[in-house]
C-alpha positions in Angstrom: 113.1 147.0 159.5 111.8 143.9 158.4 108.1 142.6 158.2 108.8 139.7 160.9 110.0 142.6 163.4 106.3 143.9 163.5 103.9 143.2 166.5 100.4 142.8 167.0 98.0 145.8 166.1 100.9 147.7 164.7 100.3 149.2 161.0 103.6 149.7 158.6 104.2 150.6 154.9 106.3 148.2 152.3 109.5 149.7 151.2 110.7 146.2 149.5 110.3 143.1 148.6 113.2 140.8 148.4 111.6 136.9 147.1 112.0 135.0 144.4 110.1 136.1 141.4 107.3 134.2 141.2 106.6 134.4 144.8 106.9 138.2 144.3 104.6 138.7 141.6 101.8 137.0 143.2 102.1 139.5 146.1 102.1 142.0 143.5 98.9 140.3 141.8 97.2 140.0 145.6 97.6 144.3 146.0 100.9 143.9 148.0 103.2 146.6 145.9 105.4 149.4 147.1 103.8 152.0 149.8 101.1 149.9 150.5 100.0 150.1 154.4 99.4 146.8 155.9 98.1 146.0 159.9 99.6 143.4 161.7 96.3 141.0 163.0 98.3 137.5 164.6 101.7 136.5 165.2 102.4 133.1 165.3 105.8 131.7 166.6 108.7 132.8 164.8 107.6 136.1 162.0 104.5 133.7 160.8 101.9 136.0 161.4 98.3 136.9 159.7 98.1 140.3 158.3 95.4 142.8 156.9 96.0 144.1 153.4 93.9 146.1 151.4 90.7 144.6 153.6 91.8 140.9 152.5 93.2 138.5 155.5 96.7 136.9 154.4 98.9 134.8 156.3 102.5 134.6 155.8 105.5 132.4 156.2 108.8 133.4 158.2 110.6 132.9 154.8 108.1 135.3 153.3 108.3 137.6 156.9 112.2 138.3 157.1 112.4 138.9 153.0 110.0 142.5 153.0 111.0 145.2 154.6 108.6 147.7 155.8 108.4 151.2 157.9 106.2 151.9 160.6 103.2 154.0 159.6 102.6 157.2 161.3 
């Protein structure tokens, strides 16, 4: 499942993260790694959507949105 998939007020865990390097290592520098949990906060048109990781607000692009897959936390 992908991160763009995810709805409102649902919570999911990061199984990958499929960008271009650079873009990739600054979600790594920001806390977003493998088996992190994030919460979905806002969706915004098409996979742009505001999420909560680690207490910090991000939002993110659809080109960022259909390029991490995720699972849904229990």
């Amino acid at each position: 499942m992908l991160l763009k998939d995810i709805t409102i007020g649902e919570s999911c865990i990061i199984e990958d993260i499929n960008l271009p390097f650079q873009m990739e290592q600054r979600l790594h520098a920001l806390g977003m790694t493998k088996d992190t949990v994030i919460s979905v906060l806002n969706r915004k048109g098409k996979g742009i959507m505001i999420i909560k990781l680690r207490g910090t607000r991000l939002a993110l692009g659809y080109n960022m949105t259909k390029n991490i897959a995720v699972r849904k936390a229990e």
